[in-house]
C-alpha distance (Angstrom), angle and dihedral (degrees) to the residues before:
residue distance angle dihedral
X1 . . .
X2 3.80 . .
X3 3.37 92.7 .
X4 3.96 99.1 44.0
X5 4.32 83.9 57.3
X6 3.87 98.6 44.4
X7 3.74 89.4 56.5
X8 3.62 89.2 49.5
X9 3.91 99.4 54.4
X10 3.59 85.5 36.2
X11 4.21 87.4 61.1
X12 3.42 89.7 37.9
X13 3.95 88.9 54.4
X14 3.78 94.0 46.9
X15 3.63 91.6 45.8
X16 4.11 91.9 51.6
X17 3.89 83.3 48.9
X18 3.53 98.5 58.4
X19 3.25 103.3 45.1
X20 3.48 91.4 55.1
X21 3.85 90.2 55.5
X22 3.32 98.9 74.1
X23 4.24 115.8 138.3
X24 3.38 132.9 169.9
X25 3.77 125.6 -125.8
X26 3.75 111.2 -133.6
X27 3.76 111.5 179.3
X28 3.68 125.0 -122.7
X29 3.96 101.6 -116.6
X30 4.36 119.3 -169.6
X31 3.83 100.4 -128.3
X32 3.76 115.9 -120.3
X33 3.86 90.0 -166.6
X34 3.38 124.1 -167.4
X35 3.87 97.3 8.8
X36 3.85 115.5 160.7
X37 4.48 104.2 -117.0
X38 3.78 111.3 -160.3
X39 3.70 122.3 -163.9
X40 3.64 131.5 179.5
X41 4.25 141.1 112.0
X42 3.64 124.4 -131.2
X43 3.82 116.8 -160.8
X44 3.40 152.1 176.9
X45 4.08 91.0 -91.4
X46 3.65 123.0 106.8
X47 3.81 86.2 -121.9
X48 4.16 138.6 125.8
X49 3.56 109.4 -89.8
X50 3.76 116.2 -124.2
X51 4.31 125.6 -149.8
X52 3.24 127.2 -176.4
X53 3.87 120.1 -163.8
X54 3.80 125.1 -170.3
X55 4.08 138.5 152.9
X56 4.24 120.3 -100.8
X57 4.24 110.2 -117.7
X58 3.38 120.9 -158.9
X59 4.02 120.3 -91.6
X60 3.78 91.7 -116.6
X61 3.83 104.3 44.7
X62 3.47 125.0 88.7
X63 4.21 97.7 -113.9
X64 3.46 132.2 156.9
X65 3.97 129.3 -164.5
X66 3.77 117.2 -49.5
X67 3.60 112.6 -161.2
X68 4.13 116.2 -151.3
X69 4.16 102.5 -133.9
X70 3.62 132.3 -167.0
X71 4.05 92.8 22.3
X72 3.95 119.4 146.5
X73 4.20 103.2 -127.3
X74 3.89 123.0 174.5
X75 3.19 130.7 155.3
X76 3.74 121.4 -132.1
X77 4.05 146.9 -161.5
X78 4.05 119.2 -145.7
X79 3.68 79.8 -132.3
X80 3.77 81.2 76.6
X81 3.73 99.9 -108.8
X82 4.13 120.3 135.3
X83 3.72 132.7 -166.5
X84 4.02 106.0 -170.3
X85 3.45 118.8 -165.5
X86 3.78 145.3 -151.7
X87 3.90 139.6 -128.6
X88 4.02 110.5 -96.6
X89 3.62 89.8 171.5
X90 3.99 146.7 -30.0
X91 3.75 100.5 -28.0
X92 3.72 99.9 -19.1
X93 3.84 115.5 113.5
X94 4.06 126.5 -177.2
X95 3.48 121.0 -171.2
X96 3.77 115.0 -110.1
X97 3.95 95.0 -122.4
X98 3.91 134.4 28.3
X99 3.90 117.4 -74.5
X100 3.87 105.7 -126.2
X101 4.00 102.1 -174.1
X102 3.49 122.2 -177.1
X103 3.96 127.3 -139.1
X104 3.98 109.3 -110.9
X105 3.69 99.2 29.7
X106 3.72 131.7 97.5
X107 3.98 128.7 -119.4
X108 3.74 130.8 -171.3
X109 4.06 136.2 -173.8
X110 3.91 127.7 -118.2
X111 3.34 120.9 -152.2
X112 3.99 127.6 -173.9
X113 3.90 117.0 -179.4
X114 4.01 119.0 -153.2
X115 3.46 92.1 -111.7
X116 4.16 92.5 55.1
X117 3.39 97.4 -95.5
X118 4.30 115.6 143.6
X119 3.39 142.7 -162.6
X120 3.43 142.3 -179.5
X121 3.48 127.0 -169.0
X122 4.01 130.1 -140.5
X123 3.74 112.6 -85.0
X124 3.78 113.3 -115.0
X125 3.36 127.5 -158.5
X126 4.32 120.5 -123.7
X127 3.66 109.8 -115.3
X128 4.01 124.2 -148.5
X129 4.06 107.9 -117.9
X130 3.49 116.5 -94.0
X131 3.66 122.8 -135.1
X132 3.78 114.6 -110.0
X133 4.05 111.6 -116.2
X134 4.29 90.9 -169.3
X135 4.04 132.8 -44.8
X136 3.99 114.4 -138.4
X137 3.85 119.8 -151.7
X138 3.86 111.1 -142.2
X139 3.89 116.2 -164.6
X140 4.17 99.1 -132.4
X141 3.59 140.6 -179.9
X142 3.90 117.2 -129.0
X143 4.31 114.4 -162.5
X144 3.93 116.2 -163.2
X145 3.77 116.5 -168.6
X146 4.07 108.0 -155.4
X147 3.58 128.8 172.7
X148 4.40 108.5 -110.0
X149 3.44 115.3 -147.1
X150 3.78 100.4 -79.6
X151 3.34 89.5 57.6
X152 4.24 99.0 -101.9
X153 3.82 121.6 136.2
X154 3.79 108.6 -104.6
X155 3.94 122.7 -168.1
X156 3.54 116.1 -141.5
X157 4.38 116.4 -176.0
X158 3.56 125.8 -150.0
X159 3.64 133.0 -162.2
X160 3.66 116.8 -144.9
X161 4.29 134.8 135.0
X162 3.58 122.3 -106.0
X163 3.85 120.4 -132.3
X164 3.57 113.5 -149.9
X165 4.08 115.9 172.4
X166 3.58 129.2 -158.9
X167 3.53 118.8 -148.7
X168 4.26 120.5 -137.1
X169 3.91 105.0 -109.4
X170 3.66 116.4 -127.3
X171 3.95 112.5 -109.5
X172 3.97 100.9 -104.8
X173 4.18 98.9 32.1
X174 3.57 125.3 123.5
X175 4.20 114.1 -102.4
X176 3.70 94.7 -142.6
């Protein structure tokens, strides 16, 4: 019998021990500080263009969204058209006049920072829409790691679905 109940506290011991030994893994990321991040979409639509221009922060500082001002932005065609656009707000630039893109031809972005700075983005070419063969809707689990107010690595999950769509194959194309 004395055996049979020092196993027991024993396993209860252990089992008190490791679940106080939990730790969270938080990578160790090379800042890019200070990079420039554009976002925007250009489509097929007849539609003002939207950019949005902002600066990287490191994954362990405790940043919030900085906006890029006062930055020239236009988006152009090699065909030699250009749609400028204007600040609408912190960051966020719309071009002054509806995009009309064309399938087949190739557009690029132009970027000129206050301080001189430009950029010019890769030209990409307008692709024709594709038909859509089926979309699936995957239930998913998303896991954020932020930094709490002490400074400790919290997890937070979130439920969401996943869209994933599969384009119709042209009769002819290669499966792989």
């Amino acid at each position: 019998k004395m055996k049979k109940s020092t196993y027991k506290w024993i396993l209860i011991t252990g089992l008190f021990l490791l679940a106080g030994c939990e730790d969270y893994y938080v990578p160790e990321i090379e800042p890019q500080p200070d990079a420039l991040v554009v976002e925007g979409i250009l489509t097929d639509r007849n539609e003002h263009a939207r950019i949005k221009l902002s600066r990287s922060a490191g994954f362990n500082d405790r940043s919030f969204f900085s906006s890029v001002q006062k930055a020239t932005v236009s988006i152009e065609s090699e065909q030699g058209e250009s749609w400028p656009t204007g600040e609408i707000s912190k960051g966020l630039y719309e071009t002054l006049s509806p995009v009309s893109t064309r399938t087949g031809e190739s557009y690029f972005l132009k970027i000129r920072l206050s301080d001189g700075t430009e950029y010019r983005s890769e030209s990409e070419i307008m692709l024709p829409p594709s038909p859509i063969d089926s979309i699936y809707l995957t239930n998913s689990l998303f896991k954020d790691v932020y930094l709490n107010y002490w400074g400790e690595p919290e997890v937070k999950n979130f439920t969401g679905i996943t869209f994933s769509v599969k384009p119709r194959r042209s009769p002819g194309t290669d499966p792989g």
